[in-house]
C-alpha positions as CSV (number, residue, x, y, z in Angstrom):
1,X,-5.7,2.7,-10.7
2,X,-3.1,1.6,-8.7
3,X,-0.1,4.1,-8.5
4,X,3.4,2.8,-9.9
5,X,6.0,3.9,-7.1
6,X,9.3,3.1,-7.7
7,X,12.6,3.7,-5.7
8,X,12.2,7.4,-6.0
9,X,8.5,8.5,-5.1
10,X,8.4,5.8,-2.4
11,X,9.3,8.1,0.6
12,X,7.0,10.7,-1.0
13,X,4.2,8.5,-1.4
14,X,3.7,6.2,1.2
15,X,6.1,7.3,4.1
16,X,4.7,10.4,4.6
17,X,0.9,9.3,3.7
18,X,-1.6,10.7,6.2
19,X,-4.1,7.6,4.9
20,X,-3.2,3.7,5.0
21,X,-1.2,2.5,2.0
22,X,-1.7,-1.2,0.9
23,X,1.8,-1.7,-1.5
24,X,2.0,-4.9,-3.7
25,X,5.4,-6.0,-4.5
26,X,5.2,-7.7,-7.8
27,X,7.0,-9.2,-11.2
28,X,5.8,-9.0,-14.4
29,X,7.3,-12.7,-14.0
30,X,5.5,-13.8,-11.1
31,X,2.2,-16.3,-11.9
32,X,0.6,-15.4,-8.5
33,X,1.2,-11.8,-9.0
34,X,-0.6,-11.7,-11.8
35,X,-3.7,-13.0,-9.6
36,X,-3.1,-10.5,-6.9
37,X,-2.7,-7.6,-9.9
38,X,-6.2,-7.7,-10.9
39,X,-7.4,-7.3,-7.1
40,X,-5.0,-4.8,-6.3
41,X,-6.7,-2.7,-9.2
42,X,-9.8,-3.1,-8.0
43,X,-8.8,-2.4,-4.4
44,X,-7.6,0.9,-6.3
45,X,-11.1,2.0,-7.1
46,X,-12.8,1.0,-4.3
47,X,-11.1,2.6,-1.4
48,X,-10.0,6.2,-3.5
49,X,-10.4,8.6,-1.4
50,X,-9.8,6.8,1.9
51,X,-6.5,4.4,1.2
52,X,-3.2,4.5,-0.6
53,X,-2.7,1.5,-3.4
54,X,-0.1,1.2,-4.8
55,X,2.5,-1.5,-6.6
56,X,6.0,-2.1,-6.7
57,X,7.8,-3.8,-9.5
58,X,10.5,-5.7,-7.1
59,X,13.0,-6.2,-10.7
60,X,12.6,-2.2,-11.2
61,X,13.5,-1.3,-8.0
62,X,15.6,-3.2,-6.2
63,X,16.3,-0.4,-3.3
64,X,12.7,-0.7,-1.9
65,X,12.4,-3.9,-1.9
66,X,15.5,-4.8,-0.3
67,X,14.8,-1.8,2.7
68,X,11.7,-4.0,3.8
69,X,13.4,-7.7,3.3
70,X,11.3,-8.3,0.3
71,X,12.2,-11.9,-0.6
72,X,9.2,-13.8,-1.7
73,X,6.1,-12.2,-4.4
74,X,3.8,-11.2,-3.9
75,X,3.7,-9.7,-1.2
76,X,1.9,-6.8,0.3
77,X,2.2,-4.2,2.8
78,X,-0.2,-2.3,4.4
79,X,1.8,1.1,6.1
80,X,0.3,3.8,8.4
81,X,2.1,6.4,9.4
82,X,4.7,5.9,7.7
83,X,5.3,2.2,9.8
84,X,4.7,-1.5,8.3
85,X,1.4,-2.5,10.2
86,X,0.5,-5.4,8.3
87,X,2.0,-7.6,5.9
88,X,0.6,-10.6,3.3
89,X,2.6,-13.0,1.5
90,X,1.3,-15.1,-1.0
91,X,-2.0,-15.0,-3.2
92,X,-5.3,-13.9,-1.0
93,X,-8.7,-13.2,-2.1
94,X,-9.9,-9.8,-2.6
95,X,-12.0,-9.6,1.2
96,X,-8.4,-11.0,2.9
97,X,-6.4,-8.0,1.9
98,X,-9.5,-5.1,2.3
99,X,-9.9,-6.4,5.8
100,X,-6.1,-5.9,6.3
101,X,-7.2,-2.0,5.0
102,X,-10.3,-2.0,6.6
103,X,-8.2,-2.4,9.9
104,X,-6.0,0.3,9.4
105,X,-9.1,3.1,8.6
106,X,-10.6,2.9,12.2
């Protein structure tokens, strides 16, 4: 399952992540969010153990979003190290976005 980070586990979470960490930015407002949600889940399950997933709701935390210019949903980043190294804006299939992981494992 995809872990909920919010304004305060963020840093925790993903900034000081020694694997890659794919982050959807989301609303539970957001039609093509809820496309992307079930993806990101799945996403979850298959890379455990060797990525980071995880979702932020942008209407829960506005502090996150607004620290990496969030302005459209969804949209995802993929960190490593702590640095944005990919980013995704818009509804992709499923292979688009574990490419963009698949990238950062090597």
């Amino acid at each position: 399952m995809a872990i909920e980070l919010t304004d305060a586990n963020f840093d925790e979470i993903v900034m000081k992540s020694d694997k890659p960490v794919l982050v959807d930015f989301w609303a539970v407002w957001c039609g093509p969010c809820r496309m992307v949600g079930p993806i990101v889940e799945e996403l979850s399950h298959d890379y455990e153990g060797k990525a980071i997933v995880g979702k932020v709701d942008v209407d829960s935390n506005p502090n996150i979003s607004m620290k990496f210019g969030i302005r459209n949903i969804p949209t995802l980043l993929v960190f490593k190290n702590g640095q944005v190294v990919d980013k995704q804006v818009g509804a992709v299939p499923k292979p688009v976005l574990a490419a963009k992981i698949d990238a950062q494992l090597i």
